[in-house]
C-alpha positions in Angstrom: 132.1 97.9 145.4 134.0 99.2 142.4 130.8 98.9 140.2 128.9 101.3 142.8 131.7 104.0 142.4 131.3 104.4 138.8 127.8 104.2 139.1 127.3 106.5 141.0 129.3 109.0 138.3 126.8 108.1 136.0 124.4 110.7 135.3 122.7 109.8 132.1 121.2 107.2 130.5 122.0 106.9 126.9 119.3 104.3 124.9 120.1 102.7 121.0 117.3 102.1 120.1 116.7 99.4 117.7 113.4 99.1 114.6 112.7 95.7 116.3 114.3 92.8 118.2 114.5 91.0 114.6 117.5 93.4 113.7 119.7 92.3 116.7 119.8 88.6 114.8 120.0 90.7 111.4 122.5 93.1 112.3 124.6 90.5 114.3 124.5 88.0 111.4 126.2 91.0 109.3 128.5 91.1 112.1 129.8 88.0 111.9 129.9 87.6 108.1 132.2 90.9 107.6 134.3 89.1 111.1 134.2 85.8 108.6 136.2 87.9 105.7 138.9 89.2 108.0 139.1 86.9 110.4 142.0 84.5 109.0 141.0 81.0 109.8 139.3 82.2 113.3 136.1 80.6 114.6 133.0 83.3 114.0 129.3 81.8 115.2 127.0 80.2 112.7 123.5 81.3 112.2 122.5 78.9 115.2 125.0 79.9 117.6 123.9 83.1 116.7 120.1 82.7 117.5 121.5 80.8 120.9 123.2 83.6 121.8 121.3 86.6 121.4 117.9 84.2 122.8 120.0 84.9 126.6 119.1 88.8 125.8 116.0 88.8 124.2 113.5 89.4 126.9 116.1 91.9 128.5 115.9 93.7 124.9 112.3 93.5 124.6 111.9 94.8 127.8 114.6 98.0 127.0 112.6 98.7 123.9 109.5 99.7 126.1 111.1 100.7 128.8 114.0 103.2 128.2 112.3 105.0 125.7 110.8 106.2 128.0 113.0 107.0 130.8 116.3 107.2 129.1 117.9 110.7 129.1 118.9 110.4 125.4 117.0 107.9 122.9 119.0 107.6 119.6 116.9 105.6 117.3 118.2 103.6 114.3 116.8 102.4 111.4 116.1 99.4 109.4 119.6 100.2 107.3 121.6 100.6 111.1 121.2 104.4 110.3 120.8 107.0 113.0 117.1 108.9 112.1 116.5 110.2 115.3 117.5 111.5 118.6 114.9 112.5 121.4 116.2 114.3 124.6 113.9 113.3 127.7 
């Protein structure tokens, strides 16, 4: 029920788009080997666990990419370098 409330206050639909799917592995690798230098002994994922992980969103992803470009209220695209090159009001 809570969910439904804020929902509902939801208006807009803001969409990051990414180049390509490729870049969520890419990007999330970075992630984890900048976590790596301050993380202080903590666990970060390896490049499998990281390819395990992000496989549970892939089609979900893939499926944004066609989809909410379209219908999003706001697409900010990024580019290869994680740089914002575009925004597009719908």
């Amino acid at each position: 029920n809570n969910y439904q409330k804020i929902f509902k206050l939801i208006n807009s639909l803001i969409f990051l788009q990414v180049p390509s799917f490729e870049y969520v592995y890419k990007w999330r690798l970075l992630q984890e080997t900048k976590l790596k230098k301050n993380s202080k002994g903590k666990k970060i994922m390896s490049q499998d666990e990281i390819k395990n992980f992000i496989m549970y969103y892939e089609r979900t992803t893939r499926q944004m990419l066609k989809d909410l470009k379209k219908s999003a209220s706001m697409v900010i695209k990024l580019d290869k370098k994680h740089k914002l090159c575009n925004i597009k009001f719908n």
